[in-house]
Every structure is written in C-alpha cells, then in structure tokens.
N, CA, C and O atoms as a GROMACS GRO file, in nm:
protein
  316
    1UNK      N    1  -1.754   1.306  -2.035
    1UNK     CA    2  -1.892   1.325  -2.056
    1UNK      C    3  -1.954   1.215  -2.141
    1UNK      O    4  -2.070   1.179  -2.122
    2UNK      N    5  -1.858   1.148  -2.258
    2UNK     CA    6  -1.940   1.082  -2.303
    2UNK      C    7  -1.920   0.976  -2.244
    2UNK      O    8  -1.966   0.887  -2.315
    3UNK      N    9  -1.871   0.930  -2.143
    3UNK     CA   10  -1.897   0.790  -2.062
    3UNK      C   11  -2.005   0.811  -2.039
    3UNK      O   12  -2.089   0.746  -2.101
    4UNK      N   13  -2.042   0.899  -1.953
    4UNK     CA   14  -2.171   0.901  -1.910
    4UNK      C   15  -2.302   0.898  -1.963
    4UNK      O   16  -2.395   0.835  -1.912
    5UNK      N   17  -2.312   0.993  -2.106
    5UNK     CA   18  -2.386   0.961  -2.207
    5UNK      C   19  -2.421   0.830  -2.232
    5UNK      O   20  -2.538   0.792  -2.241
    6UNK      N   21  -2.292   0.737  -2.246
    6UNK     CA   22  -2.320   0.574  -2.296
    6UNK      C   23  -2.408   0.544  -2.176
    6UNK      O   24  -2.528   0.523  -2.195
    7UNK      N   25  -2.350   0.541  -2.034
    7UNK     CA   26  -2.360   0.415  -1.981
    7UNK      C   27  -2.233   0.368  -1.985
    7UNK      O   28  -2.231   0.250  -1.951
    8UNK      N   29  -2.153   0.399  -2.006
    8UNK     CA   30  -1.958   0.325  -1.987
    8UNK      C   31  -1.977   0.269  -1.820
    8UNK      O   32  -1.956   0.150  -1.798
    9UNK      N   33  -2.017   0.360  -1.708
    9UNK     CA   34  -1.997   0.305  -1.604
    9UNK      C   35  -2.062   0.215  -1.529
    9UNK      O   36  -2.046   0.194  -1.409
   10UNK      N   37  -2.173   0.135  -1.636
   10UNK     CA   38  -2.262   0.025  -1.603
   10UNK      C   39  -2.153  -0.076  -1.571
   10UNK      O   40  -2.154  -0.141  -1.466
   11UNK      N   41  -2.050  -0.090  -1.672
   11UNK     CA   42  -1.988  -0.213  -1.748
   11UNK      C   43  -1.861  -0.219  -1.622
   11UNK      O   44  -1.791  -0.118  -1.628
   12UNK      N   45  -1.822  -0.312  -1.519
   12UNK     CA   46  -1.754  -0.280  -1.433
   12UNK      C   47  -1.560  -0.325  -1.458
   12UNK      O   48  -1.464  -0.304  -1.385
   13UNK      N   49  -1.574  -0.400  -1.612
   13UNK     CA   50  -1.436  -0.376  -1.644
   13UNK      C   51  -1.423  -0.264  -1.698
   13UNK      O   52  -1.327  -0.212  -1.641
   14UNK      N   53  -1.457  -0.204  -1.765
   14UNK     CA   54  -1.440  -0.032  -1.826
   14UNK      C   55  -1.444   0.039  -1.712
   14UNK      O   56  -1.355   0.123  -1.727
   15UNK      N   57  -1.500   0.057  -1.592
   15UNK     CA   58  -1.485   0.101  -1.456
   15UNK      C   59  -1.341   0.096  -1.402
   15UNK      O   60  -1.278   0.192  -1.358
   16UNK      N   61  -1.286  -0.071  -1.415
   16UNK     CA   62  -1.190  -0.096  -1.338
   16UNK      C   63  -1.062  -0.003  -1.422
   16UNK      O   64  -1.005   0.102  -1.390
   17UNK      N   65  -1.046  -0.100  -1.549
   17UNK     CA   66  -0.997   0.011  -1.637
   17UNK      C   67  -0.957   0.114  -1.628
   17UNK      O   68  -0.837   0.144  -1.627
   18UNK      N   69  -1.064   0.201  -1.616
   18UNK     CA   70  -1.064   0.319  -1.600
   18UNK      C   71  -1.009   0.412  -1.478
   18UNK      O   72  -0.973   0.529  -1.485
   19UNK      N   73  -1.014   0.317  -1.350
   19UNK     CA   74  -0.946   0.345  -1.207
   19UNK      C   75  -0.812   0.347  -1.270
   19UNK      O   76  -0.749   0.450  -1.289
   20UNK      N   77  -0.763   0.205  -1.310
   20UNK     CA   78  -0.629   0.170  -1.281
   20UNK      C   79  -0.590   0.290  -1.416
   20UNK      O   80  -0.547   0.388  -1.355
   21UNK      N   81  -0.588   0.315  -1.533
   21UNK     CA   82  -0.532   0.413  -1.638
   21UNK      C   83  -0.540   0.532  -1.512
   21UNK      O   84  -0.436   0.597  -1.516
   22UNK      N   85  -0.631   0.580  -1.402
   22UNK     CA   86  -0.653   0.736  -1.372
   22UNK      C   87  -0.532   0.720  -1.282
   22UNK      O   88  -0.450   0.813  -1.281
   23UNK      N   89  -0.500   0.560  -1.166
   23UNK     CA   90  -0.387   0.554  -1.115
   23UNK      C   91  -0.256   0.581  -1.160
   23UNK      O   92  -0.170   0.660  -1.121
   24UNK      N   93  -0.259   0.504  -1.244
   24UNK     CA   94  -0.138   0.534  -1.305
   24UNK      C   95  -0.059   0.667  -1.366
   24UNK      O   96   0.056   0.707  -1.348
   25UNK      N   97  -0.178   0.724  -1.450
   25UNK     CA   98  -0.142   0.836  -1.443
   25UNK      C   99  -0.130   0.946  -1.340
   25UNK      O  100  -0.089   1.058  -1.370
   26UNK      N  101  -0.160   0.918  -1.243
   26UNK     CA  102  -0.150   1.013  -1.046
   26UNK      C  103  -0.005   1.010  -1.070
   26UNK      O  104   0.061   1.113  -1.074
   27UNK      N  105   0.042   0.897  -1.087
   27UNK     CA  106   0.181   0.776  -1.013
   27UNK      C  107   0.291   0.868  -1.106
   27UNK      O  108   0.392   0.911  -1.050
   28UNK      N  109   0.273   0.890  -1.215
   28UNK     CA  110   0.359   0.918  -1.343
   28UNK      C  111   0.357   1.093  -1.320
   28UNK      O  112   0.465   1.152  -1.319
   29UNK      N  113   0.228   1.168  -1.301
   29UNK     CA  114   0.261   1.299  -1.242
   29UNK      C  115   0.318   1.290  -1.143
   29UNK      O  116   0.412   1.367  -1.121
   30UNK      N  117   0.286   1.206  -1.062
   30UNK     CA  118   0.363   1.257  -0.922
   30UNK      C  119   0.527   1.224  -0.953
   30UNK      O  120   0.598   1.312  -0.905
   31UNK      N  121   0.597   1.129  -1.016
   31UNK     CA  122   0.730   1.095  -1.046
   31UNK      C  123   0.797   1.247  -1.131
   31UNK      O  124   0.888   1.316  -1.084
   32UNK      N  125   0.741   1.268  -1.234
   32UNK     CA  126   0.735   1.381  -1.278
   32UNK      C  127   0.751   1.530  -1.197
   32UNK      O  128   0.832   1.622  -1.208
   33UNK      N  129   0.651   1.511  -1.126
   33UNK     CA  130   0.686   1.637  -1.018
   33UNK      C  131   0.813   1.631  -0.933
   33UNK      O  132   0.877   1.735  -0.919
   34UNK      N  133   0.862   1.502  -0.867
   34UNK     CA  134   0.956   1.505  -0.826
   34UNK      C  135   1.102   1.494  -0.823
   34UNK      O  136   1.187   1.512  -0.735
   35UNK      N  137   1.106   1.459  -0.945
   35UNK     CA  138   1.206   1.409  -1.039
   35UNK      C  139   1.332   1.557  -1.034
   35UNK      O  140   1.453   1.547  -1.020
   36UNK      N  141   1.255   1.678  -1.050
   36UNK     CA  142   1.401   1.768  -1.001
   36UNK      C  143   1.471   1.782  -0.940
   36UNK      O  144   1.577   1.840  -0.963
   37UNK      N  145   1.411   1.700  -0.774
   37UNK     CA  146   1.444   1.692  -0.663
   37UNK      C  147   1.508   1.833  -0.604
   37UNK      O  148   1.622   1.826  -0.558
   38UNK      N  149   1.428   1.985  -0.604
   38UNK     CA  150   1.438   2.057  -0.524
   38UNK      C  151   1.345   2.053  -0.409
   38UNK      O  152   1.294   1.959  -0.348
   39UNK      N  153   1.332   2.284  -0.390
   39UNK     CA  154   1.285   2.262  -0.261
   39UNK      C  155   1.129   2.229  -0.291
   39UNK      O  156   1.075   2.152  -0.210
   40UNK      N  157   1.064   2.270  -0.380
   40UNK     CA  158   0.901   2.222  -0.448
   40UNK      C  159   0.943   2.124  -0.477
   40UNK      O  160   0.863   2.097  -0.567
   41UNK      N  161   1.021   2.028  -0.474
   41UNK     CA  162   0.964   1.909  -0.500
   41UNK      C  163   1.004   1.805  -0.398
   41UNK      O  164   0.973   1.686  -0.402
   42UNK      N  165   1.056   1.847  -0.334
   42UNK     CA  166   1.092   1.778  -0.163
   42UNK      C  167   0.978   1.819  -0.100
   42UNK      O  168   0.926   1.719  -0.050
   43UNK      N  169   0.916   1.911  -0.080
   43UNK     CA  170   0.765   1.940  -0.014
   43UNK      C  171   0.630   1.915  -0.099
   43UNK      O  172   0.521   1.945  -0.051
   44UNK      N  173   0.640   1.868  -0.203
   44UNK     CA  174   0.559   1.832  -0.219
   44UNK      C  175   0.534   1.642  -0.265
   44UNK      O  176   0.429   1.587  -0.300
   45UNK      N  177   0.659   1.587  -0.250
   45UNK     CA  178   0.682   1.461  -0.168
   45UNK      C  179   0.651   1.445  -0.108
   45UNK      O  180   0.574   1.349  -0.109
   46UNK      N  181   0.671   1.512   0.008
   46UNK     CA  182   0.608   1.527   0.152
   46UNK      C  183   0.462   1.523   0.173
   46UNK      O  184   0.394   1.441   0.234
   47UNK      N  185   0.422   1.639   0.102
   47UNK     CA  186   0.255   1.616   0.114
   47UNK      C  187   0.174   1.525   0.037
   47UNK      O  188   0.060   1.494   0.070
   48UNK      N  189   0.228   1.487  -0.059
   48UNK     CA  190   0.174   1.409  -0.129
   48UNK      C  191   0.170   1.278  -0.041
   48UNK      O  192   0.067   1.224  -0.002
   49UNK      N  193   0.293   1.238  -0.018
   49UNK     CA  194   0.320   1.070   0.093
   49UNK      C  195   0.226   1.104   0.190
   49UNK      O  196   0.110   1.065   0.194
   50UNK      N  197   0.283   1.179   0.266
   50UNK     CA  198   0.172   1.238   0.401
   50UNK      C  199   0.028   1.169   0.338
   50UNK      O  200   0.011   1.058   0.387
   51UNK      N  201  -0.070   1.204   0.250
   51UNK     CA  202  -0.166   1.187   0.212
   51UNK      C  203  -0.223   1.062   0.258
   51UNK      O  204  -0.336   1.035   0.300
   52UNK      N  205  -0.094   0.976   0.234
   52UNK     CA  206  -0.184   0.800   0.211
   52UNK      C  207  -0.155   0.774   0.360
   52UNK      O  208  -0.180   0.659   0.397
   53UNK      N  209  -0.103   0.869   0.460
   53UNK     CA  210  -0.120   0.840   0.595
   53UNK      C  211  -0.259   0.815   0.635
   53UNK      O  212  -0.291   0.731   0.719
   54UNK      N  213  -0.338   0.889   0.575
   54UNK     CA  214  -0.527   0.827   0.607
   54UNK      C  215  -0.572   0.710   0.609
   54UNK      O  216  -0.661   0.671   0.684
   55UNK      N  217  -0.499   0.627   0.504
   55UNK     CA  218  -0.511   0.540   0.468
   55UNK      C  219  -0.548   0.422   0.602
   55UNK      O  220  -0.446   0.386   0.660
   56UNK      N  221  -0.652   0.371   0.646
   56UNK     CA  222  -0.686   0.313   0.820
   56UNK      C  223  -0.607   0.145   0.795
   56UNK      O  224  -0.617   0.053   0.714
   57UNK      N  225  -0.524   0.178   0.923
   57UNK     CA  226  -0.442   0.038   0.949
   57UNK      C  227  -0.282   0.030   0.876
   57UNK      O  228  -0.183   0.003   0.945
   58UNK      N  229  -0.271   0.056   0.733
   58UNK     CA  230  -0.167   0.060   0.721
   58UNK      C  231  -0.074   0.182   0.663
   58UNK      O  232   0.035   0.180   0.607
   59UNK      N  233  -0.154   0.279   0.698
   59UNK     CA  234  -0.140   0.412   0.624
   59UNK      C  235   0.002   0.512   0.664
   59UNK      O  236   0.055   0.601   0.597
   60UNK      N  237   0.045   0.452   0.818
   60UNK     CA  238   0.165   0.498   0.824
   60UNK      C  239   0.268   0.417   0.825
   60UNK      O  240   0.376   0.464   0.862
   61UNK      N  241   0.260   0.280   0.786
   61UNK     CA  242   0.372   0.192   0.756
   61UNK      C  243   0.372   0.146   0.620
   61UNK      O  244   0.430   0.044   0.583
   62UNK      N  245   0.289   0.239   0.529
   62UNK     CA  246   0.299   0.272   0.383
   62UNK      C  247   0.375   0.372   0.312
   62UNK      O  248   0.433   0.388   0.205
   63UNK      N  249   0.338   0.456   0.460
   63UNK     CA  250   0.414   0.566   0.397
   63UNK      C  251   0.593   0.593   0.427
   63UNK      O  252   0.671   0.672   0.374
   64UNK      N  253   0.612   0.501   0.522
   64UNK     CA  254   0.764   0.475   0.551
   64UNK      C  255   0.797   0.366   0.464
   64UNK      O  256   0.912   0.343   0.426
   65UNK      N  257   0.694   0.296   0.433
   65UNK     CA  258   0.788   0.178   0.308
   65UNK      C  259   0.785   0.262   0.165
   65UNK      O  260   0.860   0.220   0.077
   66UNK      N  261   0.714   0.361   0.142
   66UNK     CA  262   0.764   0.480   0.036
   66UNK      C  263   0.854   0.571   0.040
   66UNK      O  264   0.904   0.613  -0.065
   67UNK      N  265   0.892   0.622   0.170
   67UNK     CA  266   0.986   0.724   0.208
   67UNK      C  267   1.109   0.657   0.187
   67UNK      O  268   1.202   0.704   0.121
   68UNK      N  269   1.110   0.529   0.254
   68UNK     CA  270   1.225   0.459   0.284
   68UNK      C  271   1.306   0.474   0.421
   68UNK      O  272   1.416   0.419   0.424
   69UNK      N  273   1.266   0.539   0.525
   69UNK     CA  274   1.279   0.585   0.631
   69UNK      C  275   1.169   0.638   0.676
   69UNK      O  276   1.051   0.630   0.642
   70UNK      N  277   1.242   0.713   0.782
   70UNK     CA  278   1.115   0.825   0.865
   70UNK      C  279   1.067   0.970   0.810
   70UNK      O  280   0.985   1.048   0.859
   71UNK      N  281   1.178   0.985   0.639
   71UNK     CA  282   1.090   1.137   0.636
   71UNK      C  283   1.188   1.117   0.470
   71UNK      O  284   1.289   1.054   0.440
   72UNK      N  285   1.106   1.195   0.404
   72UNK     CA  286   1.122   1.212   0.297
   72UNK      C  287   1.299   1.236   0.247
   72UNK      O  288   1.322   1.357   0.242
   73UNK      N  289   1.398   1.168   0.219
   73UNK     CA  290   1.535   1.188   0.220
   73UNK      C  291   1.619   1.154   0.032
   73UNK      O  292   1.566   1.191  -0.073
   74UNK      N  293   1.697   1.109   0.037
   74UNK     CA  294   1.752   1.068  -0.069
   74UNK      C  295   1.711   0.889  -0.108
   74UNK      O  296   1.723   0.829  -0.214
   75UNK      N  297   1.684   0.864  -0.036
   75UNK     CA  298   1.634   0.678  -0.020
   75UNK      C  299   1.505   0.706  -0.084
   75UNK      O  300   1.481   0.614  -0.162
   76UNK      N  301   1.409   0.798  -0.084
   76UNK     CA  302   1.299   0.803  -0.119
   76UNK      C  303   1.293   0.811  -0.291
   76UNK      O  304   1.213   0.757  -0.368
   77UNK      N  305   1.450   0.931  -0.329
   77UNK     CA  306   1.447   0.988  -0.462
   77UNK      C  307   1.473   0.845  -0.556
   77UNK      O  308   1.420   0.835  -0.666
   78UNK      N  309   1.568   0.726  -0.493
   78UNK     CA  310   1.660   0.632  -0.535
   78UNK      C  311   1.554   0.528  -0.563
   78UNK      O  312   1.587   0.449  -0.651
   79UNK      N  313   1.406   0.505  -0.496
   79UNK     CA  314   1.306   0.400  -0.504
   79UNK      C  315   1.225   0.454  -0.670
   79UNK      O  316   1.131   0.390  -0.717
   0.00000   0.00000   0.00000
C-alpha cells in the first residue's frame, strides 16, 4: 500500500526490482514445496510446470527443459 501512496511505481527500477525480488521469491516457494518429494508435491510440480506451458512459442520446450524429460520424474527433483 505504501508503494502506491508514494508513487514507488512511477520509478521503473523500483518496478523492475520489485518483479525480480516477487520472482524469486515464486522460485524459492515453489523449491520449498517440492523439496519432500511426495504425492502433493509430485502433483503439484506438475501443475505448477504445466503452467508455463502458456507461455506462446516456447512454453512447451520450457517446460521439458524443467522436467528434464517428458513428465515430471526424478531428473526433475536432481535439477
């Protein structure tokens, strides 16, 4: 809230900033979530990768260079 108050999102390095800290932290929950490597966290590998399949043009040869294959396996846990 108080970004917004200022004006923080005029300034487009505090913007960028601010993407890449919100990325990173996605990146670090999501490692986190999967890190037990059961059955919630093998499916939700899954949906999570699945996701960046939207992604137009390279969205499903992103998501096999994350899997490490064709589907979410032990190659995926090891990256």
């Amino acid at each position: 809230g108080r970004g917004l108050y200022y004006g923080s999102y005029l300034y487009m390095e505090t913007w960028n900033i601010g993407v890449v800290l919100f990325l990173l932290v996605m990146m670090t929950a999501f490692v986190g979530y999967v890190l037990p490597w059961g059955q919630m966290s093998f499916w939700g590998a899954t949906v999570i990768t699945n996701l960046l399949s939207a992604v137009p043009y390279v969205g499903n040869s992103l998501v096999q260079w994350i899997w490490g294959g064709f589907s979410v396996d032990n190659a995926t846990l090891t990256r």
